[in-house]
C-alpha positions in Angstrom: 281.2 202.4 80.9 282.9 200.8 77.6 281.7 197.5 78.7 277.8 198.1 78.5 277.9 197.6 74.6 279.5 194.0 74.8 277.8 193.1 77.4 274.8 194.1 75.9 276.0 192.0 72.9 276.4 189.1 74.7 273.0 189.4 76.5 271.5 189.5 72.8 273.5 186.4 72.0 272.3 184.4 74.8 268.9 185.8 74.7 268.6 187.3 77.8 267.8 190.8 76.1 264.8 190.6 74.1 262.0 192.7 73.0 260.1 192.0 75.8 262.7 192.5 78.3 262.1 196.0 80.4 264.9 196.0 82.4 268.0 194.1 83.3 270.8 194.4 86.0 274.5 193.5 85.8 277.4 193.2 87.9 281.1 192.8 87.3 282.5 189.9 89.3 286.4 190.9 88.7 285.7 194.6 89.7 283.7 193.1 92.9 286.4 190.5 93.5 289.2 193.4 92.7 287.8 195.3 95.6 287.4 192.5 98.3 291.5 191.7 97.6 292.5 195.3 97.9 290.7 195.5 101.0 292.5 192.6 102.3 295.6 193.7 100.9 295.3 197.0 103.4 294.7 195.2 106.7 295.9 192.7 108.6 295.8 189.1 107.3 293.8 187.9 110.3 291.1 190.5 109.8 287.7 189.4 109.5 285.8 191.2 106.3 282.5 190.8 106.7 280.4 192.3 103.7 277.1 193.7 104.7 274.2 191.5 102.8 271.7 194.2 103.0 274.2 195.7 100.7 272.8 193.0 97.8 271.2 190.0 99.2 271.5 187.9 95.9 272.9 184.4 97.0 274.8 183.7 94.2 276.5 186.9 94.4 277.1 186.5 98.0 278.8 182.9 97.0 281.1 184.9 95.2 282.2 187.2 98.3 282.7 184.2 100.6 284.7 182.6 97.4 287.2 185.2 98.4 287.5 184.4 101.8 285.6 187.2 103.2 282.8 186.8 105.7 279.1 188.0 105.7 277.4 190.9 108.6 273.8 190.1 108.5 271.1 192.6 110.3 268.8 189.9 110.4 268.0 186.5 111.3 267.2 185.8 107.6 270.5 187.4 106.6 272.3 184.9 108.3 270.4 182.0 106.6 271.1 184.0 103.4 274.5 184.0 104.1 274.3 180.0 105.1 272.9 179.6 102.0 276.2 181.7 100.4 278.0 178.6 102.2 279.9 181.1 104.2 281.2 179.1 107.4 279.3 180.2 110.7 283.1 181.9 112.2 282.8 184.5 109.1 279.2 185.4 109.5 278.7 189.0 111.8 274.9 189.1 113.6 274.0 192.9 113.9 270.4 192.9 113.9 268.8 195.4 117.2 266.3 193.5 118.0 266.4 190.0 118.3 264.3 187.2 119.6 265.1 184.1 122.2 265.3 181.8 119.4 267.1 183.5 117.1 269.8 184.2 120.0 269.8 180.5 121.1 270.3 179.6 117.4 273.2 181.9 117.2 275.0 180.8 120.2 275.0 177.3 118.7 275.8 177.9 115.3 278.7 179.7 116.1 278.3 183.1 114.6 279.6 186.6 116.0 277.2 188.1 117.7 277.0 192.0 118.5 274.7 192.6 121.2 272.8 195.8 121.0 272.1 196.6 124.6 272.1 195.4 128.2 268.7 193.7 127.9 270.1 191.7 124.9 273.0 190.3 127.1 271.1 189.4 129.8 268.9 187.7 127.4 272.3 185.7 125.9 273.6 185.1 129.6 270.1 183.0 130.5 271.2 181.4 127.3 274.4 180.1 128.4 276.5 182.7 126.3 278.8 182.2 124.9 278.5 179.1 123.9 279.9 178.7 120.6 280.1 182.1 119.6 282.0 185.8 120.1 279.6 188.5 121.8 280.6 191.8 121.4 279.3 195.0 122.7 277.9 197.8 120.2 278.8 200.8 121.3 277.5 204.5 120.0 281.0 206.8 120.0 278.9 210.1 119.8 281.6 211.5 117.8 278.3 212.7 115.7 276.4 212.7 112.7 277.4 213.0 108.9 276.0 214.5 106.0 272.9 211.9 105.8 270.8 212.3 109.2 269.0 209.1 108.3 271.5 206.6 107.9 274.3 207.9 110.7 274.5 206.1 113.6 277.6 207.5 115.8 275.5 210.9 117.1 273.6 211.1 120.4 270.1 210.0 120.2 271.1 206.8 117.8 268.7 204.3 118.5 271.8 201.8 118.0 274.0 200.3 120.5 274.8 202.0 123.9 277.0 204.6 124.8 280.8 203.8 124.8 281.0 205.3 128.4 278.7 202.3 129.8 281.2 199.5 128.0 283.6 199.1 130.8 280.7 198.1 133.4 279.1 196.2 131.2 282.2 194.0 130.7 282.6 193.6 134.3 278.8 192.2 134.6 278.9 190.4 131.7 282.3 189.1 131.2 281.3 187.1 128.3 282.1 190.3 126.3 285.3 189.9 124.2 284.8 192.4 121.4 283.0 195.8 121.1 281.6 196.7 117.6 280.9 200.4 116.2 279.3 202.2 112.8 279.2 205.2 112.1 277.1 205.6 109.2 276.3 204.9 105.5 277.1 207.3 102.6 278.0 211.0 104.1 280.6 210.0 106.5 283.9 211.1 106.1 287.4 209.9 107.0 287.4 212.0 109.8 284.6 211.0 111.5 285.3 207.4 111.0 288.3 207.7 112.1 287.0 209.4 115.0 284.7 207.0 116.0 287.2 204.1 115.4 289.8 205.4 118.0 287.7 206.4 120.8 286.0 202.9 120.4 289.5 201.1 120.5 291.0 202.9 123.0 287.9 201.6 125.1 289.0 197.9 124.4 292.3 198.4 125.0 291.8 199.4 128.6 289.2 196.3 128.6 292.0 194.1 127.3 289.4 192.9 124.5 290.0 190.3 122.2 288.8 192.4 118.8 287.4 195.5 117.8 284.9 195.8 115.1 284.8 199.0 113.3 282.1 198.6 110.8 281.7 200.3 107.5 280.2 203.3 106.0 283.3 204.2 103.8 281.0 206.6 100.9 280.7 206.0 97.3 280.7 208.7 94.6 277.7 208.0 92.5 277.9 211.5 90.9 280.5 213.8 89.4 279.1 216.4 91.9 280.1 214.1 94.8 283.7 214.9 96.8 286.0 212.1 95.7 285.8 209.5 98.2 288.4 208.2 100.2 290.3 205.3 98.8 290.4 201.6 100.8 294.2 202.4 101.5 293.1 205.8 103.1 291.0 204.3 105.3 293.3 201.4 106.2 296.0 204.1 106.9 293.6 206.0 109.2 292.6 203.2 111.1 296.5 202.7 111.9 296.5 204.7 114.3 294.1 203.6 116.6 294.6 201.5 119.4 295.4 197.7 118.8 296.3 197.7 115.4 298.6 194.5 114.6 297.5 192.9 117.6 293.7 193.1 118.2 291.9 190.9 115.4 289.6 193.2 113.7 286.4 192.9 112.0 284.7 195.2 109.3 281.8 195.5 107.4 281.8 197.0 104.3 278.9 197.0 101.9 278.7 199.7 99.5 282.1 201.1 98.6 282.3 197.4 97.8 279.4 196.5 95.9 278.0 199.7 94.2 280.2 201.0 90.8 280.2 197.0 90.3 276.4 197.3 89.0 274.3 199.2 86.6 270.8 198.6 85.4 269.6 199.0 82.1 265.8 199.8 81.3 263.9 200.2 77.9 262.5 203.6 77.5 259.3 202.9 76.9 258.3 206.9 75.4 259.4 210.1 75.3 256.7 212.7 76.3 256.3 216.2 77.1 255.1 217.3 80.2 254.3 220.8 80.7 257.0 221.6 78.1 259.7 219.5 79.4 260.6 216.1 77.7 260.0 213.1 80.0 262.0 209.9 79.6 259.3 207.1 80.7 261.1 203.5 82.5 260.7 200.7 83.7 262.7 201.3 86.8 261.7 203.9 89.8 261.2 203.9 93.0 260.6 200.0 93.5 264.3 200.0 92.4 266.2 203.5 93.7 263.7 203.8 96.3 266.4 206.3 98.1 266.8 208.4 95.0 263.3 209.2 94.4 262.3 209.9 98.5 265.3 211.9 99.4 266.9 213.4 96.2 268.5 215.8 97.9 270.6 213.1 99.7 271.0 210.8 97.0 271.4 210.6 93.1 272.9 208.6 90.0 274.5 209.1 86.9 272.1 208.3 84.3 273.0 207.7 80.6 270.9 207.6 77.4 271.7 204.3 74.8 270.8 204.2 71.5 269.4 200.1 70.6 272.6 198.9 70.4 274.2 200.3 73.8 276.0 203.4 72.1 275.3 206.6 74.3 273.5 209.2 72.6 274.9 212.5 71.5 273.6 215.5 70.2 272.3 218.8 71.7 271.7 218.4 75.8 268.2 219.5 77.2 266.6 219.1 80.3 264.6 216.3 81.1 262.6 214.3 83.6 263.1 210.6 84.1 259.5 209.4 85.3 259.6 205.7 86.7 256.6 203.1 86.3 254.4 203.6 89.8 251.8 204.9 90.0 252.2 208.5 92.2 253.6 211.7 91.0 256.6 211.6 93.0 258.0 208.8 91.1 260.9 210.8 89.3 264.2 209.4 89.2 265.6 212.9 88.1 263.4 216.1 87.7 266.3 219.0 85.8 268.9 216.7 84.0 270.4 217.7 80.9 270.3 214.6 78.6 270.2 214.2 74.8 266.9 213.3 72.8 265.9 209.7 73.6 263.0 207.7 71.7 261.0 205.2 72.5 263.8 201.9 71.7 266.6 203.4 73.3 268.3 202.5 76.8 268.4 204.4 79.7 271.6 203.1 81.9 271.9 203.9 85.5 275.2 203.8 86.7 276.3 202.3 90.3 273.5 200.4 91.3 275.4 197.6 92.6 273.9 198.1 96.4 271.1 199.3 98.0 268.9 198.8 94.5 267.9 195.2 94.5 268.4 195.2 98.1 265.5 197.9 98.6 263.2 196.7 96.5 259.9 197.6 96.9 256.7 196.3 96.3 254.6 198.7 95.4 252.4 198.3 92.1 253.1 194.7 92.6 256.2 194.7 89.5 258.4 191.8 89.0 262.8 192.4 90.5 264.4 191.8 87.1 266.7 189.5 86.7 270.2 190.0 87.8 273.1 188.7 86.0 277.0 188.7 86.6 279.8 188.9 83.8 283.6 188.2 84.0 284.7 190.1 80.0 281.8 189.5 77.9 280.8 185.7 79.9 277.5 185.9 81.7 276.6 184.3 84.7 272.9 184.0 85.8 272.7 185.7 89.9 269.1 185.9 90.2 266.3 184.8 87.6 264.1 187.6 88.6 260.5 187.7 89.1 257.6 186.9 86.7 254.2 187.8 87.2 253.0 184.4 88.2 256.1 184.8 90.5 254.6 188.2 92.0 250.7 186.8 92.7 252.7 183.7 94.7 254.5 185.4 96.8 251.4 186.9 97.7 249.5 183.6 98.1 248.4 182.0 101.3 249.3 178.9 99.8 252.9 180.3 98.3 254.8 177.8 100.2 253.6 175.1 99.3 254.4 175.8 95.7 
């Protein structure tokens, strides 16, 4: 990445990078921005993109996706007030979560939201509400065109716990006739073209023999994070798959992308703190582990990152490759970013970057051993922009504080 080292420069200059900094993360506001217009650029003008915020909740980072006129899919009541607090208007804002309560539903309705219902409880729930009041209810529907490569995060197979089975949508339309969209996924990471495509045309060809107003065919488009990874398909591949299905031109159409937008638009840097050697096998200690690639570190079989060593000043290390560990900060043995990756000598000092981090890292945080989400900070050239101050320790004991709130 030849713009970690001015980057890094400018982080020095402004003193955001300092001794006692362990860890920072960064994200590239023209690449993220480049990638919302192409996605426009491939669909129709009246489509509705609605980025996934669980993708990276920052709000200052989600002001700069409504900026471009896209919309926000939140899986939970709280999404939707981050993604009030993004100023996105109420018609761009997607409400996916499975389970919601009364409340949340009545708030929905009059706010004016999209709502995807989940099952037929849920719409009988929203008709004793007085749907559809201000908003669109659509339908999710499970395809069953099957699973990808990643069990845990596909969705279109038999047994999902998501949606109901696109066989049921036509008599749910005729007993709730409230219905004027139907809304599918597929997955997250694993899922090819072919399977999204897949589920995308059996899914419109549904509501196009309901006559349905839209058709929401969700995200899951993969990333690579890895040169081992298959090449993934392109925005404009997608868009040209999706041409083909039922509706296309004259059905408004709603997606939901979240990683292929977000992630190779971040990277994390963290201060090696040593260099030891563990049962003869040199082990690069960070600051960053499972609180921050929680994925990585539970399933690395399913998931992985390109990691780089820096010298101080943000210049990749060369010399003779080796195989190292990467040991994160928490405290249990599993907490190994990588375990048998060849890397060149690191010393305490130098920089260990972590490529495409842009989603699914900050958004997973976790918790345990109580450590601080470090700051998060957006750049256009070599211009920073604060996103998120991250947390200091006093930060940490309030949120965990019977008296936080009234701080």
């Amino acid at each position: 990445m030849s713009d970690v080292p001015g980057v890094l420069d400018a982080a020095r200059a402004a003193g955001i990078w300092e001794g006692s900094t362990r860890a920072l993360v960064f994200h590239d506001l023209d690449r993220l921005e480049a990638r919302i217009a192409e996605l426009q650029s491939v669909f129709p003008g009246d489509t509705l993109h609605a980025v996934a915020v669980k993708a990276n909740p920052i709000v200052a980072l989600l002001d700069v996706v409504v900026s471009t006129g896209a919309g926000l899919e939140a899986a939970s009541w709280e999404e939707v007030m981050l993604a009030r607090a993004a100023g996105c208007p109420a018609e761009r804002i997607v409400y996916d979560s499975p389970a919601k309560t009364d409340q949340e539903l009545a708030d929905a309705l009059a706010l004016g939201v999209w709502i995807n219902a989940d099952h037929e409880g849920e719409l009988r729930r929203l008709e004793a509400l007085g749907a559809p009041g201000r908003a669109r209810i659509g339908l999710r529907v499970n395809p069953e065109v099957g699973d990808g490569a990643i069990a845990f995060t596909s969705t279109a197979g038999k047994g999902s716990k998501f949606g109901v089975p696109l066989s049921e949508a036509a008599a749910l339309k005729r007993r709730f006739p409230f219905i004027s969209g139907l809304h599918v996924h597929t997955g997250s990471q694993g899922c090819g073209l072919d399977l999204l495509g897949a589920a995308a045309q059996a899914t419109a060809e549904v509501a196009e023999a309901l006559n349905l107003d839209w058709l929401d065919v969700g995200g899951g488009l993969p990333v690579r994070y890895t040169r081992t990874d298959p090449e993934p398909p392109s925005l404009h591949a997608w868009a040209a798959r999706l041409k083909h299905i039922e509706g296309w031109g004259h059905r408004r159409l709603v997606t939901e992308l979240g990683r292929s937008l977000h992630a190779g638009c971040g990277w994390a840097l963290s201060r090696i703190v040593g260099v030891k050697e563990v049962s003869g096998v040199p082990t690069i200690i960070v600051h960053l582990g499972a609180d921050f690639l929680l994925r990585r570190v539970y399933s690395p079989d399913d998931w992985d990152h390109e990691f780089v060593v820096l010298d101080p000043q943000g210049i990749p290390r060369g010399g003779e490759l080796r195989s190292h560990q990467i040991a994160g900060p928490l405290c249990f043995a599993g907490d190994l970013l990588a375990r048998d990756r060849a890397l060149p000598s690191a010393a305490a000092g130098d920089l260990l970057l972590i490529r495409d981090c842009g989603a699914y890292a900050v958004g997973l945080w976790s918790r345990h051993c109580n450590r601080g989400i470090p700051a998060t900070w957006g750049y256009r050239g070599d211009a920073l922009f604060p996103l998120h101050r991250g947390e200091t320790s006093e930060d940490v004991v309030r949120f965990w504080s019977l008296d936080a709130r009234d701080d």
